[in-house]
DSSP file (Angstrom, degrees, kcal/mol; ACC not computed):
  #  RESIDUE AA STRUCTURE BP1 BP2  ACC     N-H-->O    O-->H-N    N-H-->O    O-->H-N    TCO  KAPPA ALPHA  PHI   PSI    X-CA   Y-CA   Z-CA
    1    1 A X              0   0    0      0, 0.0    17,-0.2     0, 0.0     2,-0.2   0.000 360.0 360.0 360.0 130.7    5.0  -27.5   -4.8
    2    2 A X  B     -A   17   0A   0     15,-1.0    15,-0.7    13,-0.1     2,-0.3  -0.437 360.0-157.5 -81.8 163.3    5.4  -24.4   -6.8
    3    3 A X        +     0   0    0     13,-0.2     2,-0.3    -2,-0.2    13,-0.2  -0.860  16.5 177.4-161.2 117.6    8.1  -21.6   -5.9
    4    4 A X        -     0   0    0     -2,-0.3    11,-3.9    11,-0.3     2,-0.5  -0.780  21.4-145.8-119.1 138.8    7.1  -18.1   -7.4
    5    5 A X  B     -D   14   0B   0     -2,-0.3     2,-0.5     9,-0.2     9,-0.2  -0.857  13.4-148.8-116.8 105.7    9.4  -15.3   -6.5
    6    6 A X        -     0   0    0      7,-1.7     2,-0.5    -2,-0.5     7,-0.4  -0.496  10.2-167.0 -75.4 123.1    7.2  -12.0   -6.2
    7    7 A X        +     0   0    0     -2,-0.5     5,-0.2     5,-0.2    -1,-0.1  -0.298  18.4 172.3 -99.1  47.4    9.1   -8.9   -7.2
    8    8 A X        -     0   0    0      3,-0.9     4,-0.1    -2,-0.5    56,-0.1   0.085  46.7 -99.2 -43.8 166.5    7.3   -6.1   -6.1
    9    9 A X  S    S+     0   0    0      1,-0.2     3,-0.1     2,-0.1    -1,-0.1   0.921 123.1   8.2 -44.9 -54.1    7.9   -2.0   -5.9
   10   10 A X  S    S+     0   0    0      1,-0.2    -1,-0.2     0, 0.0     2,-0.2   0.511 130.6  55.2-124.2  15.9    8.8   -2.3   -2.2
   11   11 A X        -     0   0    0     53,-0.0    -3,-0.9     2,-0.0    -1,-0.2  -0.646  45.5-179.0-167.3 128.0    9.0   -5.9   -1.7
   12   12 A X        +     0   0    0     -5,-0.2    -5,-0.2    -2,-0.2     2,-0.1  -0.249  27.4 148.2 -92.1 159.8   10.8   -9.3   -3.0
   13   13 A X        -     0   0    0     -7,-0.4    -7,-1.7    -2,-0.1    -9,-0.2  -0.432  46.1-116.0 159.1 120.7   10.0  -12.3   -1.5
   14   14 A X  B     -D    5   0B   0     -9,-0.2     2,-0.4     1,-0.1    18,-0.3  -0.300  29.6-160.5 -67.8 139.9    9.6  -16.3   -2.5
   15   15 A X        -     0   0    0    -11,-3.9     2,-0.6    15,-0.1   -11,-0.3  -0.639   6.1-151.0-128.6  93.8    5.9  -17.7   -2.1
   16   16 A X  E     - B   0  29A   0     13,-0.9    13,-1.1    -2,-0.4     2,-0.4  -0.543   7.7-158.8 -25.6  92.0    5.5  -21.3   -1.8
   17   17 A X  E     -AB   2  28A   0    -15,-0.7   -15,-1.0    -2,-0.6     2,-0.3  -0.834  10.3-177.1-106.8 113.3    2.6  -23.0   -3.0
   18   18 A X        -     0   0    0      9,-1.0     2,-0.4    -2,-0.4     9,-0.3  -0.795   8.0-162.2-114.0 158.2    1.2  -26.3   -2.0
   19   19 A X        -     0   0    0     -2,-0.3     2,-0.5     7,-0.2     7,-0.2  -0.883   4.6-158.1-129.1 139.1   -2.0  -28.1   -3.5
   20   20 A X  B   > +E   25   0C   0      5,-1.1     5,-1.7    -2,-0.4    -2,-0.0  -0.972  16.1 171.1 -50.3  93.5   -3.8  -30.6   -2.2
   21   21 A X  T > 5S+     0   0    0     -2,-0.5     3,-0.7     3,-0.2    -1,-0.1   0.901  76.1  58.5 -86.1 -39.7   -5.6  -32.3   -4.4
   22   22 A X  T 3 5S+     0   0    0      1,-0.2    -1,-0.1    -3,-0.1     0, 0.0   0.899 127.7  22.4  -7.1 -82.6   -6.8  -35.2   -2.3
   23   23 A X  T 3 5S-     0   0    0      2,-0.1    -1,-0.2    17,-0.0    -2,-0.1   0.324 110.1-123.6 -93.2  30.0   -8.6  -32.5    0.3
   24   24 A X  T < 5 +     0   0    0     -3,-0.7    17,-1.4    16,-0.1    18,-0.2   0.924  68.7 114.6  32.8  63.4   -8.8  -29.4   -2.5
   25   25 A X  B   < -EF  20  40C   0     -5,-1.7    -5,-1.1    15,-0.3     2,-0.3  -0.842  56.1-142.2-136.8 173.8   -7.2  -27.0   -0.9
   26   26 A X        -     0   0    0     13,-1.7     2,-0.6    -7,-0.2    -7,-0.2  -0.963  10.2-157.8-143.7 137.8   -3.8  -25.0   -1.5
   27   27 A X        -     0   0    0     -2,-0.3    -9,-1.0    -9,-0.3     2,-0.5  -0.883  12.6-176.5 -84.5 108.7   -1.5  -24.0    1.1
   28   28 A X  E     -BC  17  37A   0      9,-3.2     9,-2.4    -2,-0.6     2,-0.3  -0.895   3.5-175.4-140.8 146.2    0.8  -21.1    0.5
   29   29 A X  E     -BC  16  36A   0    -13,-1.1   -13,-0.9    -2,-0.5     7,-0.2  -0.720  17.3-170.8-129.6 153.0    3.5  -19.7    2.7
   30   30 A X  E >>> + C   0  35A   0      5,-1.4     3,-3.6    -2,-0.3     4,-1.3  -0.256  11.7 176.5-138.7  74.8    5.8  -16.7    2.4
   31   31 A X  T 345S+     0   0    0      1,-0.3    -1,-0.1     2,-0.2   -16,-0.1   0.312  72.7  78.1 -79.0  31.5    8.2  -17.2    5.3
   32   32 A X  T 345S+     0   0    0     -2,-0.6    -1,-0.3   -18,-0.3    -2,-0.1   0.538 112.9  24.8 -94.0 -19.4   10.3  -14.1    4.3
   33   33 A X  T <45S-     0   0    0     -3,-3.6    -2,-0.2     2,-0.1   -20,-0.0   0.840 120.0-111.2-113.7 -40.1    7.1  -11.9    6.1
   34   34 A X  T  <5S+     0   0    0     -4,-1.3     2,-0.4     1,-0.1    -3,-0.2   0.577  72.1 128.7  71.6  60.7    6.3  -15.0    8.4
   35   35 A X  E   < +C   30   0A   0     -5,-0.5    -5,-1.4     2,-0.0     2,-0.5  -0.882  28.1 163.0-136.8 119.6    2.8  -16.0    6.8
   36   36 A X  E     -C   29   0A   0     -2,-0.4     2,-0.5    -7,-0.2    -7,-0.2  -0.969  13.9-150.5-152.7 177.2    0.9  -18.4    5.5
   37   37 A X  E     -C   28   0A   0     -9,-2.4    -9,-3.2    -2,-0.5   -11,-0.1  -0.925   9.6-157.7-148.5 127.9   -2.6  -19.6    4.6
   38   38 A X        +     0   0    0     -2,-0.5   -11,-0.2   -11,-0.2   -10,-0.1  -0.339  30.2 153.9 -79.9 179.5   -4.8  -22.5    4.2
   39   39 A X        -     0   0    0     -2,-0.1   -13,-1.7   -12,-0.0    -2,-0.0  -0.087  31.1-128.2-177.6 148.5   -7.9  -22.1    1.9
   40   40 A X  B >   -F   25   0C   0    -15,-0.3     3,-0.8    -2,-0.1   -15,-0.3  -0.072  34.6 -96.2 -77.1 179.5  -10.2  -24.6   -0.3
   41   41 A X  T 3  S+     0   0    0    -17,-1.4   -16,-0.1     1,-0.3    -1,-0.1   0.600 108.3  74.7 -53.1 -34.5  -11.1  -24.4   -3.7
   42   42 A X  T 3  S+     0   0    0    -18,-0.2     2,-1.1     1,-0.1    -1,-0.3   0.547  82.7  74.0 -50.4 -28.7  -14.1  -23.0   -3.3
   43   43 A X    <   +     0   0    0     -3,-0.8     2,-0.4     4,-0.1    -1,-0.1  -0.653  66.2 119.6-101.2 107.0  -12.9  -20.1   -2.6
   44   44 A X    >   +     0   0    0     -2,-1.1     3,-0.5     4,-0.1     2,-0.2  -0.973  45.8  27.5-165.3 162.4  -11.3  -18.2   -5.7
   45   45 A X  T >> S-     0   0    0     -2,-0.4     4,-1.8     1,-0.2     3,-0.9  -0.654 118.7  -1.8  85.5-171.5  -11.5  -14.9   -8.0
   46   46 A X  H 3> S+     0   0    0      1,-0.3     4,-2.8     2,-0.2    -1,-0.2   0.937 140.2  46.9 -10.5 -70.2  -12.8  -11.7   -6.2
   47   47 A X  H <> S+     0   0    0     -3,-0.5     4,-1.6     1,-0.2    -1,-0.3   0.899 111.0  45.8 -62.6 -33.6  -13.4  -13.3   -3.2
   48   48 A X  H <> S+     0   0    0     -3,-0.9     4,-2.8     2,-0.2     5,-0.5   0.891 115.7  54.6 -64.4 -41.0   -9.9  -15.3   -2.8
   49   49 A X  H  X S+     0   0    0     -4,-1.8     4,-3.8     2,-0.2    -2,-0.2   0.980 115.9  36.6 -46.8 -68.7   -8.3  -11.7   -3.9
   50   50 A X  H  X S+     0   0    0     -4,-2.8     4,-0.6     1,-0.2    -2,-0.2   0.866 115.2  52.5 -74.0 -57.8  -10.2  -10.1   -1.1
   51   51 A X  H >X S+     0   0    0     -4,-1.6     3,-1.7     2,-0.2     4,-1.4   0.952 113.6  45.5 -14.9 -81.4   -9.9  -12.9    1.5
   52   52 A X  H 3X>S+     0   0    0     -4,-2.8     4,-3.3     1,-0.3     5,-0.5   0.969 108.2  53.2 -47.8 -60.8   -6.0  -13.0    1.0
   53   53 A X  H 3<5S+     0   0    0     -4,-3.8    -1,-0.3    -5,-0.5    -2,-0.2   0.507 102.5  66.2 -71.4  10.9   -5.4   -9.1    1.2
   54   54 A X  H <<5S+     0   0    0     -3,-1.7    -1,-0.2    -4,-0.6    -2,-0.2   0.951 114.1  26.2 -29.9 -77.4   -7.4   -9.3    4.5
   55   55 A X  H  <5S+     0   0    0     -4,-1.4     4,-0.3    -3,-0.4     3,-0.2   0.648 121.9  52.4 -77.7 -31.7   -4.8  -11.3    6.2
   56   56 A X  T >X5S+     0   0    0     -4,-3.3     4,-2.9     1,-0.2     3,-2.1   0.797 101.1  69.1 -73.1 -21.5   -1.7  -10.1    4.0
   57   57 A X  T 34<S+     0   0    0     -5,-0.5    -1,-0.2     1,-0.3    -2,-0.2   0.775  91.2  63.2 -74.9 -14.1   -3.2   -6.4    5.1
   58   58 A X  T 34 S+     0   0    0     -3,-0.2    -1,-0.3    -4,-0.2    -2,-0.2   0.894 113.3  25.9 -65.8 -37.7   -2.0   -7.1    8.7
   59   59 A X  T <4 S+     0   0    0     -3,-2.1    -2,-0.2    -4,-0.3    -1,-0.1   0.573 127.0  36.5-120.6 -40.9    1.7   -7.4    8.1
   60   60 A X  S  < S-     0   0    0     -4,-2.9     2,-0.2     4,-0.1   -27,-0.0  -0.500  85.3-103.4-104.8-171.6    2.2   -5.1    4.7
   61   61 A X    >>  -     0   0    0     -2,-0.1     4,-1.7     1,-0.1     3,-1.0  -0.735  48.4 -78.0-123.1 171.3    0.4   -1.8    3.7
   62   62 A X  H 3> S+     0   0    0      1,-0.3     4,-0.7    -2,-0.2     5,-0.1   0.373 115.5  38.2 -83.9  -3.8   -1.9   -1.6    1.5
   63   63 A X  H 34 S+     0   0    0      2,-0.2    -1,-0.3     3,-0.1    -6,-0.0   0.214 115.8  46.5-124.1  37.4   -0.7   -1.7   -1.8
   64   64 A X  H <> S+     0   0    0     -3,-1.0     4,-1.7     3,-0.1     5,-0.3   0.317 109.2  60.4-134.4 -40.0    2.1   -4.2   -1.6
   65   65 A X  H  X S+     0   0    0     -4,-1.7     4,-1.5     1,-0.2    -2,-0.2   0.950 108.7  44.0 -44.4 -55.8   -0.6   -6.3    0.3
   66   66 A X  H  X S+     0   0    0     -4,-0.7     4,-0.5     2,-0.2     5,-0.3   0.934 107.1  60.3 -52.0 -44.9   -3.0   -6.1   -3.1
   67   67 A X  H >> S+     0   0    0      1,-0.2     3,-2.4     2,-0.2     4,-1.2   0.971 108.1  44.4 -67.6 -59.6   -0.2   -6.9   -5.3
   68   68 A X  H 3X S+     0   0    0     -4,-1.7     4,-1.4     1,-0.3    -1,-0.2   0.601 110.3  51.6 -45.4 -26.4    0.3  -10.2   -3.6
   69   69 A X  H 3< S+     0   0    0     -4,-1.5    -1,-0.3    -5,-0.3   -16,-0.3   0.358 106.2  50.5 -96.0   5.3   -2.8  -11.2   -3.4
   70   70 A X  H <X S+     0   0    0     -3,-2.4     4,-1.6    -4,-0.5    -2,-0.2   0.579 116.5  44.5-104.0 -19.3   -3.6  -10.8   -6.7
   71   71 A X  H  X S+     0   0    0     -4,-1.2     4,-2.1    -5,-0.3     5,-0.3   0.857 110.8  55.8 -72.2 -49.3   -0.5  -12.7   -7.5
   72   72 A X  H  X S+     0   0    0     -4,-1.4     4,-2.4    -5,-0.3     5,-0.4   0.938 111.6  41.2 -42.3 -58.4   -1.2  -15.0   -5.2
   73   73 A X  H  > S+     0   0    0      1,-0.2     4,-1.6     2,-0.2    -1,-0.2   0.889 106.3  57.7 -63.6 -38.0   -4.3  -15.6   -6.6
   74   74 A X  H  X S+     0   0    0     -4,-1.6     4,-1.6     2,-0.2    -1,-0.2   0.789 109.2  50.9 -54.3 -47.7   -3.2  -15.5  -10.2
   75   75 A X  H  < S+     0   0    0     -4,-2.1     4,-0.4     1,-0.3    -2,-0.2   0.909 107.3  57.8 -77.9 -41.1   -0.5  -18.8   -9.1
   76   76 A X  H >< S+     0   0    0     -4,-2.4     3,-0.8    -5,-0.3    -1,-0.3   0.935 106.5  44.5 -51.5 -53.0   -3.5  -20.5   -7.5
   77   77 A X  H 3< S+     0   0    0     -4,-1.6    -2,-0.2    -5,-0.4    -1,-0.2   0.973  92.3  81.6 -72.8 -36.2   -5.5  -20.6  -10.7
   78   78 A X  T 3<        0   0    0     -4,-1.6    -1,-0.2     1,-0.3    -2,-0.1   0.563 360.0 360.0 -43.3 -31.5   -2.7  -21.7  -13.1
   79   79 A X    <         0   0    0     -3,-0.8    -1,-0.3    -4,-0.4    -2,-0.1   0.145 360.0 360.0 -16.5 360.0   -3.1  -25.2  -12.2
């Protein structure tokens, strides 16, 4: 398990990371907003970007919701 600490403009917050390698997938949780999110490998880039700041868009506004889910995304490819 990775543990990234995001440091944003208007919001700090540890993000958890799980992989799966077994089913390819990553699990990542941020229980400082109360969220987290399944998704497979398949999914990554543009579309993982877009896909995350869906669901992040719910609980933050809009531009701390992008930074995380481009960070987000960014900690997912480093593998």
């Amino acid at each position: 398990m990775k543990i990234r600490i995001s440091n944003g403009e208007n919001l700090t917050c540890k993000v958890y990371i799980h992989e799966n390698k077994k089913e390819e997938n990553f699990l990542v949780s941020i229980p400082d907003i109360f969220f987290s999110i399944q998704f497979d490998y398949d999914l990554y880039g543009e579309s993982l970007v877009e896909h995350l700041y869906l669901h992040l868009f719910n609980i933050l506004d809009h531009d701390d919701a992008n930074e995380l889910a481009l960070r987000i995304s960014q900690w997912t490819s480093e593998t």
